[in-house]
BASE-733086 format. One record per residue (C-alpha): residue in three letters; x, y, z. Coordinates in steps of 0.5 Angstrom, whole numbers, plus 500, padded with zeros to 3 digits. Each point is the difference from the previous one (the first is absolute). Example, Ala and Ser with C-alpha at 12.3 -4.5 7.8 and 13.67 -1.06 7.14 Angstrom:
2
ALA525491516/SER502507498/
This chain:
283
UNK857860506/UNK493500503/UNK498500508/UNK499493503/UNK495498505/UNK501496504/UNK494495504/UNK500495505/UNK493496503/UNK498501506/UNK503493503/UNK506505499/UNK499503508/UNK504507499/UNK502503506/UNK494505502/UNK500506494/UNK505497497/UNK496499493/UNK497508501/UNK506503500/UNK504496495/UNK495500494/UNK499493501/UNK493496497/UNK498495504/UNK495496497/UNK496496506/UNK498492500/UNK493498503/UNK498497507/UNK493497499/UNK496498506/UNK493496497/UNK498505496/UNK503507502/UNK506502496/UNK506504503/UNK506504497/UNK505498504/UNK503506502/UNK493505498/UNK495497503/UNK503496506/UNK504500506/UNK504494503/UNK497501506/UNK493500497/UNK502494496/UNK502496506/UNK493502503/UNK496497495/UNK504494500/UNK499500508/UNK493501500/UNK499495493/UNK505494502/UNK503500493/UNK505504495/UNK498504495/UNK502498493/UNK505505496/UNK501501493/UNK503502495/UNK500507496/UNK496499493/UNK504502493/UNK495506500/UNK502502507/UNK507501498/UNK498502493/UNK496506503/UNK506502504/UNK506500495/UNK495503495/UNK501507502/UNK507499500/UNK501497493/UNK496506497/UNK505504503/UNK505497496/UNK503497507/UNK502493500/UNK498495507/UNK504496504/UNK496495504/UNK502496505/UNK496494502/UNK499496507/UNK503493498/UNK497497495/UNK501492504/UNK494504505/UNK496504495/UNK497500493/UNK501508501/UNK506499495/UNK497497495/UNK495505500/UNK504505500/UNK504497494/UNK493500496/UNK499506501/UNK507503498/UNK497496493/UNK496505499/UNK504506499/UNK506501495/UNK505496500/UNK505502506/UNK497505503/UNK497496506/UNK505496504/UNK498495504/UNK505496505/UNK499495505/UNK503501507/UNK500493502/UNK499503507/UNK494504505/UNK498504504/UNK506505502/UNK505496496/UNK497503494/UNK500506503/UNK507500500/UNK501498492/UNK494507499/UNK505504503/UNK506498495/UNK495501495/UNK498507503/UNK507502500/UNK502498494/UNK495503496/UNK501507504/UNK508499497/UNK497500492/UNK500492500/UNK496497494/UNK494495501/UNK505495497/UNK506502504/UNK495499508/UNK498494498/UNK507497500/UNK502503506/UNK494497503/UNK501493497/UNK507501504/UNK497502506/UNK494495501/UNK504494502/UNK504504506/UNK495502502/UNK499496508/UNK494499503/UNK498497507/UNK493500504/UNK499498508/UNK493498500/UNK498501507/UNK494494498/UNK498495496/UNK493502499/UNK499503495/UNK505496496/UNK495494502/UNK493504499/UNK503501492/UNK503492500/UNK506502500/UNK501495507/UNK496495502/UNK496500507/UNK504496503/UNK506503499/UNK497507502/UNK497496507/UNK508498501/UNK503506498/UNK496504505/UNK500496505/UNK509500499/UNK499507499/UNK503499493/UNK502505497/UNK501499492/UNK505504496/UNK499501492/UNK505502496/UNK499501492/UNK505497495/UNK499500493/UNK492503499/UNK497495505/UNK499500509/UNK504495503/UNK501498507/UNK507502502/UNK499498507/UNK497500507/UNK500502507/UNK498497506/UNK497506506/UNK499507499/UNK498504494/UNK507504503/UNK504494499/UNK499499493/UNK500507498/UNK508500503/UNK501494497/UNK498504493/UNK504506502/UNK507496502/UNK498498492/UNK500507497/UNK506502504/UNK504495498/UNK499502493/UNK502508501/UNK506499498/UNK497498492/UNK494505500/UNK498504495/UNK502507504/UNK494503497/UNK493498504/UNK497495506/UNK493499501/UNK497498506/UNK493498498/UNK494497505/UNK493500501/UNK497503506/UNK507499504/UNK503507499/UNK504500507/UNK503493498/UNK502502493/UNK503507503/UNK504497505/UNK503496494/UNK501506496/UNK504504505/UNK505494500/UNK500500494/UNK502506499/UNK505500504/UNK503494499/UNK501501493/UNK503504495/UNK494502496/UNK497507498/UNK493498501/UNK496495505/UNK493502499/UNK494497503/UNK493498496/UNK493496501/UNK498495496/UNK493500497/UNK495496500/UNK502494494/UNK506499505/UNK497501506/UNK494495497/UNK506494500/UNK503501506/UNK496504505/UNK502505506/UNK505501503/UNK505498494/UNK507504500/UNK506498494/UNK506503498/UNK502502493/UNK506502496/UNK504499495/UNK506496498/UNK506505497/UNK501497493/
């Protein structure tokens, strides 16, 4: 049976090391900024992405991976004799999917395997460690890919953005709802549902408030997650996101709470200070 590798792009926001110490490709989306390129990941931290959108006034523009980009990394693998699974940030936010899929065209038939998660950011992350730990287990392509398509709707996302901002500078609001909202203090929470972001529900006060609120709902499910891994994900909100950790932890049953920090494609969407919890549903 021939070796799997598994890839993931890097809205995927595995927990720091992660990706090194489990053999997994990442392949990095792009961040544009008038006529400077960046590889998300490679070539640009959030804290320097937040700086140029400070100092410019306006969001950079992301975009996704070419077909070449993904046929140069998979290549290698191929002429190994392996086959590839590649796990795609959701095809309702990216044309990363389609992509990809153009690039599987053109390897021999059912050796690379493209799968759209139908999530982001760390949630993705959750489905690349079911993959990883399959392939491990001696799982062809075939077999992980359906283990995924079982996964990919259980999967529980909720975001607290702590402003609306960046959601207005990227049209995703309009003025007057990031005038009122930062007047109440209104913090949105978004939730994913089915491969697109909706507006689960919003809180009135202190960035704190909402944050309880996301927790309280986590915790409410502890009984029905998957006992595998929790990841807490956050931009530039360490302390925040640690906290919820550490309850987590505590107040669950499962092995592994761990903490990562989302990339400049997410970090682009919803801005600083962004904390959100995910997890898996058990079957």
């Amino acid at each position: 049976m021939s070796k799997v590798k598994i890839f993931a792009d890097s809205t995927s926001d595995l927990p720091t090391g992660w990706a090194s110490e489990h053999q997994i490709g990442i392949i990095p989306l792009y961040v544009v900024f008038d006529d400077h390129t960046y590889r998300d990941g490679l070539d640009i931290t959030p804290e320097q992405l937040y700086s140029k959108v400070d100092a410019i006034g306006s969001l950079p523009k992301t975009t996704a991976p070419s077909p070449k980009d993904f046929m140069d990394a998979f290549a290698p693998y191929i002429e190994r004799g392996e086959e590839v699974v590649y796990l795609s940030i959701s095809s309702h936010l990216s044309s990363t999917y389609q992509n990809a899929l153009l690039a599987a065209g053109e390897f021999p038939e059912g050796r690379v395997h493209v799968v759209d998660s139908l999530n982001l950011c760390s949630g993705i992350g959750l489905l690349v460690m079911k993959a990883v730990g399959a392939a491990q287990q001696g799982k062809s392509g075939k077999e992980i890919v359906a283990l995924l398509e079982d996964c990919r709707s259980r999967v529980e996302t909720e975001f607290v953005i702590d402003t609306l901002e960046y959601l207005y500078k990227g049209g995703r609001c309009s003025g007057m709802q990031n005038f009122i909202g930062s007047l109440l203090q209104i913090r949105p929470v978004l939730k994913l549902v089915h491969g697109t972001i909706i507006p689960a529900y919003k809180v009135r006060g202190k960035q704190e408030k909402a944050i309880q609120q996301m927790l309280d709902n986590a915790l409410a499910q502890k009984d029905h997650m998957d006992d595998d891994l929790i990841i807490v994900a956050h931009t530039m909100a360490e302390e925040a996101a640690q906290k919820l950790a550490a309850i987590l932890r505590e107040q669950t049953g499962v092995r592994e709470v761990a903490l990562a920090e989302a990339g400049c494609v997410i970090s682009s969407h919803c801005g600083p200070h962004t904390v959100a919890i995910m997890y898996m549903r058990k079957s």
